[in-house]
C-alpha positions as CSV (number, residue, x, y, z in Angstrom):
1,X,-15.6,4.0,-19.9
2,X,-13.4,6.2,-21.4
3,X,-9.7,5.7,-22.5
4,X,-8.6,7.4,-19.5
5,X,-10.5,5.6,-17.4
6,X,-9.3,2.4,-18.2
7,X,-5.4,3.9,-18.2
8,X,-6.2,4.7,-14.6
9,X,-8.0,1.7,-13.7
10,X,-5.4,-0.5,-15.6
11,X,-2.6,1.8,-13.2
12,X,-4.3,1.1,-10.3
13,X,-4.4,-2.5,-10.7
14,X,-0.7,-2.9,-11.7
15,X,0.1,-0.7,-8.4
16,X,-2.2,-2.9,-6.0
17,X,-0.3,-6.0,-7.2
18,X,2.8,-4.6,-7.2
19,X,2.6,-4.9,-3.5
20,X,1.1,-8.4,-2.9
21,X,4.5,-10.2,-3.3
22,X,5.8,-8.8,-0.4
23,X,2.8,-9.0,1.9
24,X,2.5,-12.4,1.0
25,X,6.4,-13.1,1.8
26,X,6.3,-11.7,4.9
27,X,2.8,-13.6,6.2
28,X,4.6,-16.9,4.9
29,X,7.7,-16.2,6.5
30,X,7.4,-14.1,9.2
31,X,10.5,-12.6,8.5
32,X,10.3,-8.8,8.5
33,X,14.2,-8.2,8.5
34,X,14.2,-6.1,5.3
35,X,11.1,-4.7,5.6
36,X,12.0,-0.8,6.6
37,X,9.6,1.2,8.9
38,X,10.5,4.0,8.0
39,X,9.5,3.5,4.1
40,X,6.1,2.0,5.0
41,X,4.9,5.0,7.7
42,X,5.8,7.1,4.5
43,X,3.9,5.1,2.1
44,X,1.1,4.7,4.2
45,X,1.0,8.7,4.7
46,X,1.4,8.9,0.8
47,X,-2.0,6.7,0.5
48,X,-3.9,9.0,3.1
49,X,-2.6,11.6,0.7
50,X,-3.6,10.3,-2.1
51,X,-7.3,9.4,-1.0
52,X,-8.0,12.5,0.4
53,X,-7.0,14.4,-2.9
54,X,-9.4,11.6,-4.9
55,X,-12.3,12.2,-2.4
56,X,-11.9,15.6,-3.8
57,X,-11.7,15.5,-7.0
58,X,-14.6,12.2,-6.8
59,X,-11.5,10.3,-8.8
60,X,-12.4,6.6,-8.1
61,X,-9.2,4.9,-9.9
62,X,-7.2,6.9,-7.6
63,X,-9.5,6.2,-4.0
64,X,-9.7,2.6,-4.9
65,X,-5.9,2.4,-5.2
66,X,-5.0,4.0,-2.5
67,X,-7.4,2.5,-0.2
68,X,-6.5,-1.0,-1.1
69,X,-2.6,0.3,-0.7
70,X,-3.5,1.4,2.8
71,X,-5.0,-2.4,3.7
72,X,-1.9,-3.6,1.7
73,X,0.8,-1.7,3.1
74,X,-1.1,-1.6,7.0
75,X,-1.1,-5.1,7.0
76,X,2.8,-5.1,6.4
77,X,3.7,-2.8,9.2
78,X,1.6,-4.5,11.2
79,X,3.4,-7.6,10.7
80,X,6.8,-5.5,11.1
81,X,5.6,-4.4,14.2
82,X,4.9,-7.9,15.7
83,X,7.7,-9.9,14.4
84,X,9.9,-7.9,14.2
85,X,12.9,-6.6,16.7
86,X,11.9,-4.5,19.5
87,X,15.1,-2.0,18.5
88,X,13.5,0.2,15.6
89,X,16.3,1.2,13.0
């Protein structure tokens, strides 16, 4: 493993976590009040993105981020979706 490598491991692994906090707040809670749609269809989009261009380029930092972001950030909408409001802002 080069130096690069494990810069680009080490940044996928920070970016993974950085979203656990909140998927973990709102499965404890329920509450998706602050949660925006919007922001997470974007993201989500953004990972797609970002997975097709490392299936490309065969970058594996970069597919197993954005994967794992995808499950991550899916599992948020989802939960936005079914708690909360029916009215979408």
């Amino acid at each position: 493993m080069t130096y690069t490598d494990l810069i680009g491991y080490t940044a996928s692994l920070l970016i993974m976590v950085a979203f656990l906090p909140q998927a973990y707040q709102v499965w404890k809670t329920k509450s998706v009040e602050d949660v925006s749609l919007m922001t997470y269809t974007i993201l989500m989009f953004g990972s797609v993105s970002w997975t097709t261009y490392g299936l490309l380029k065969s970058d594996f930092p970069i597919i197993i981020t954005n994967v794992t972001l995808f499950v991550v950030q899916g599992s948020i909408m989802v939960c936005k979706l079914k708690y909360g409001k029916k009215i979408i802002t």
